[in-house]
KOLDOPA-954452 format. One line per field, with one value per atom (N, C-alpha, C, O, CB): atom name; z, y, x. Coordinates in steps of 0.05 Angstrom, whole numbers, plus 5000, padded with zeros to 4 digits. Glycine has a CB too. Layout:
N
at: [CA  ...]
zz: [Z  ...]
yy: [Y  ...]
xx: [X  ...]
END
This chain:
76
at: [N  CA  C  O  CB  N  CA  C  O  CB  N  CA  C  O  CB  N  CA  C  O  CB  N  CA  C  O  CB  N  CA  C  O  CB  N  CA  C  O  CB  N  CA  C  O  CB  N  CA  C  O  CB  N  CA  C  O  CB  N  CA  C  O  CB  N  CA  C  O  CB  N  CA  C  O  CB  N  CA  C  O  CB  N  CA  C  O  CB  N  CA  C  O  CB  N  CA  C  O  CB  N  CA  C  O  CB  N  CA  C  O  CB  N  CA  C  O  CB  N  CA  C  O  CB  N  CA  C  O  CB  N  CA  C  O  CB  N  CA  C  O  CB  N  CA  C  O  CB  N  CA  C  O  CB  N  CA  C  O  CB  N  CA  C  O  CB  N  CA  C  O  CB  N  CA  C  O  CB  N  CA  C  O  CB  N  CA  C  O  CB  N  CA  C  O  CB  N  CA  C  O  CB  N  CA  C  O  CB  N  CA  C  O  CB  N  CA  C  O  CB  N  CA  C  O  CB  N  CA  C  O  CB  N  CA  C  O  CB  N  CA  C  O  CB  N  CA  C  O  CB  N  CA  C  O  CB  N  CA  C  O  CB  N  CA  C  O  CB  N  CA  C  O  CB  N  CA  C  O  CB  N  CA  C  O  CB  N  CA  C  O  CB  N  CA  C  O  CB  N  CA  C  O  CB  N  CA  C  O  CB  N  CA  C  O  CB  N  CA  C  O  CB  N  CA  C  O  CB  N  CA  C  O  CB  N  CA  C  O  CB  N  CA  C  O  CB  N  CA  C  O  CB  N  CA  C  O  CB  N  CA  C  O  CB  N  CA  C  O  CB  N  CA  C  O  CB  N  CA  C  O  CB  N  CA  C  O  CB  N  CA  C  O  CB  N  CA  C  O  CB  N  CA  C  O  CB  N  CA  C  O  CB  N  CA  C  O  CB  N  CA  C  O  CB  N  CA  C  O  CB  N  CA  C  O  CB  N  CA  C  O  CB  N  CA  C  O  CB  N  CA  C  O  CB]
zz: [5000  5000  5000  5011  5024  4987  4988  5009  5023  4967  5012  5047  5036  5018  5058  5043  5052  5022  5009  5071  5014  4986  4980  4958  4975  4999  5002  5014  5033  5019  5003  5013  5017  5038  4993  4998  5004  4989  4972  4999  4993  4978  4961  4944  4989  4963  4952  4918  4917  4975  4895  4869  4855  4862  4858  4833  4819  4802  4792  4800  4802  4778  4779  4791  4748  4769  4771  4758  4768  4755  4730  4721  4736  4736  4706  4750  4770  4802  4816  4777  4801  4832  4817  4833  4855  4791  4782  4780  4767  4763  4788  4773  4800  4801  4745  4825  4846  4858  4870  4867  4852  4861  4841  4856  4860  4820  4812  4828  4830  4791  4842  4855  4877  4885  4860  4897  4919  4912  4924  4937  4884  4882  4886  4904  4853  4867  4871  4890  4890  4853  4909  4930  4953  4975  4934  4950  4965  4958  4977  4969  4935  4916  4934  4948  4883  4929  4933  4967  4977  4922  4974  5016  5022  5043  5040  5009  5004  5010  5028  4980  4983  4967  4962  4944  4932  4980  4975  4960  4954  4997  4956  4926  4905  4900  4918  4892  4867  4844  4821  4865  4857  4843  4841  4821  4869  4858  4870  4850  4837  4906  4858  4836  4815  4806  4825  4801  4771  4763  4741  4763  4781  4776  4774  4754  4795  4791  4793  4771  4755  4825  4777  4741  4720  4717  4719  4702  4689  4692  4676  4680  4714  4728  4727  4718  4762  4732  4740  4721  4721  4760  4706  4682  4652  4631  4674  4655  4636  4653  4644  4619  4674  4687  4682  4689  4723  4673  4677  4697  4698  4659  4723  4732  4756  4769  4733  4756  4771  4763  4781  4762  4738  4719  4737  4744  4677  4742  4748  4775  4781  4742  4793  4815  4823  4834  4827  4819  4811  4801  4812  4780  4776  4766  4794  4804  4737  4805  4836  4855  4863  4855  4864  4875  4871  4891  4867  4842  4837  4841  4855  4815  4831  4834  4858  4860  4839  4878  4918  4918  4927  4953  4907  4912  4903  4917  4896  4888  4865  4883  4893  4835  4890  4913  4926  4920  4939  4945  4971  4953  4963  4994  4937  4931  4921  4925  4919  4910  4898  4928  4931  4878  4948  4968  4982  4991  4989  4985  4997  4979  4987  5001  4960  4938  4942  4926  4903  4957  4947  4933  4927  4948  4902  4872  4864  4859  4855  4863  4852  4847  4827  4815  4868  4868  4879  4889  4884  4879  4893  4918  4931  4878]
yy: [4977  5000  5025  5026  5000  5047  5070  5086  5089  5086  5094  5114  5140  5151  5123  5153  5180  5184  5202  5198  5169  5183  5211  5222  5166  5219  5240  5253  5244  5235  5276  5302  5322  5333  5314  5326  5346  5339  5323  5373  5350  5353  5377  5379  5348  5391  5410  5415  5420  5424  5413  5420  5444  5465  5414  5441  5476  5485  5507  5487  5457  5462  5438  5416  5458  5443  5415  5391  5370  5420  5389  5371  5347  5323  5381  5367  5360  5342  5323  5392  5362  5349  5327  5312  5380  5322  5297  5280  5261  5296  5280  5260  5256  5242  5271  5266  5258  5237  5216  5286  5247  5237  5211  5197  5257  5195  5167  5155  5130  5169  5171  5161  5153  5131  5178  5173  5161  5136  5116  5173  5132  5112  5088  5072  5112  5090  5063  5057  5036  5062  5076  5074  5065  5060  5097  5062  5049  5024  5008  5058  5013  4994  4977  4957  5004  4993  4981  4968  4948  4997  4985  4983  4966  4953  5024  4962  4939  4913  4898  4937  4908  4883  4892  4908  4879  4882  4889  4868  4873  4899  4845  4824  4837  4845  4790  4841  4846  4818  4813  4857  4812  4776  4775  4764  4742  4783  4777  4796  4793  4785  4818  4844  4835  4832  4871  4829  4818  4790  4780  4813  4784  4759  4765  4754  4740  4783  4792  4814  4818  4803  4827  4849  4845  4859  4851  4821  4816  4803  4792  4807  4809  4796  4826  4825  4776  4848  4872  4891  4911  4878  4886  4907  4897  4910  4901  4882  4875  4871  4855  4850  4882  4888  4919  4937  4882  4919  4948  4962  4986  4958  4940  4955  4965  4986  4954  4939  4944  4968  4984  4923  4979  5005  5032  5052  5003  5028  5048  5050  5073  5042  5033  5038  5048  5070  5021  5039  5048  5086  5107  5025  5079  5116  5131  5149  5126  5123  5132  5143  5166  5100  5131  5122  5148  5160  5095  5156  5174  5193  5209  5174  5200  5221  5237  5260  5206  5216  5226  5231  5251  5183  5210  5231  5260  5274  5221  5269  5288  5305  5322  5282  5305  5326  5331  5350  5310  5310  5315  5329  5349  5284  5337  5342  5373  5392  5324  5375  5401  5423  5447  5393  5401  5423  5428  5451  5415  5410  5419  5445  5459  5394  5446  5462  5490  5508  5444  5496  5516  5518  5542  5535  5496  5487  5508  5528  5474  5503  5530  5559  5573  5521  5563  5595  5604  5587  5609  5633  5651  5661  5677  5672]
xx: [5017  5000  5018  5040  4981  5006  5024  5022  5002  5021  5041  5049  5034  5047  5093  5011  5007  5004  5016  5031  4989  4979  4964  4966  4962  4950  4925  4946  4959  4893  4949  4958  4934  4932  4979  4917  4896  4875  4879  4903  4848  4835  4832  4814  4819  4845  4846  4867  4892  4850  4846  4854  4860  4851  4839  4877  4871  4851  4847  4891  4834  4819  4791  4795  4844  4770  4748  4759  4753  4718  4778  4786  4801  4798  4796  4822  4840  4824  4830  4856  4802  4786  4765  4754  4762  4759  4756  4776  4769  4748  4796  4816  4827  4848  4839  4815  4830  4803  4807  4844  4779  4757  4758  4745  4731  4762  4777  4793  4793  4794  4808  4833  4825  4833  4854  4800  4797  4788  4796  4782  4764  4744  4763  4762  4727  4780  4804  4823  4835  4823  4826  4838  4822  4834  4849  4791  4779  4777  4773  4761  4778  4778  4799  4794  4786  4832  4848  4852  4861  4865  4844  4848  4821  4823  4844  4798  4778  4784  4777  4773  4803  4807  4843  4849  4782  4862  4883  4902  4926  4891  4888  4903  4896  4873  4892  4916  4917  4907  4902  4946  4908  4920  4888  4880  4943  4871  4845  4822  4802  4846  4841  4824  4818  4795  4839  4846  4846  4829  4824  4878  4824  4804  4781  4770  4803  4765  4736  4733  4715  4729  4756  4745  4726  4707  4766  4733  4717  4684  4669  4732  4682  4658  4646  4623  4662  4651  4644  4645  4630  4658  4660  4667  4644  4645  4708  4633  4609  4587  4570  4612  4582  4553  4546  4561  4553  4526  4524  4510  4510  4514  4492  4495  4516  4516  4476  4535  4568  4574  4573  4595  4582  4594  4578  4591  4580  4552  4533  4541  4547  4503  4543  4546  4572  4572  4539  4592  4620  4616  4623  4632  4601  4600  4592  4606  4571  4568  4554  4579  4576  4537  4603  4618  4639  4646  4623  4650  4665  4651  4661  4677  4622  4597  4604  4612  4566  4597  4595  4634  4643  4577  4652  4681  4680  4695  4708  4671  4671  4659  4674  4658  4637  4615  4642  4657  4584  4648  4663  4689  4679  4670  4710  4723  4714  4729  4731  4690  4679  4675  4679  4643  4666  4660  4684  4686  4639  4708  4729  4745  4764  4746  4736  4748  4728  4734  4746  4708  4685  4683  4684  4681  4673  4677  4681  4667  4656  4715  4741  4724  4728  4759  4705  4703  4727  4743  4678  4731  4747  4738  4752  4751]
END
């Protein structure tokens, strides 16, 4: 597992506070289910459900809020 990955929530930009809100999604993913060996087995079980895909999208959605509000969605 990586040491102190999360430095902040805080982005320069919405693109950026999307692309960190992925990261948490998979970083919950990862601290979940920490075989890799294990991940890679169930993937394909999940990755042709749609509604697995949907819930997953749900998942980055609620990171993305929580990232937008730590940000005061990059107002000034």
């Amino acid at each position: 597992m990586e040491d102190k990955w999360l430095n902040s929530l805080i982005t320069k930009d919405a693109q950026d506070g999307y692309e960190l809100a992925i990261k948490l999604s998979r970083m919950a993913i990862k601290f979940t289910q920490p075989s890799e060996e294990i991940r890679n087995k169930i993937r394909p079980e999940y990755a042709s459900n749609a509604q697995n895909l949907i819930a997953s999208s749900q998942v980055v959605a609620t990171n993305f809020n929580t990232v937008a509000l730590a940000n005061n969605f990059w107002k000034d």
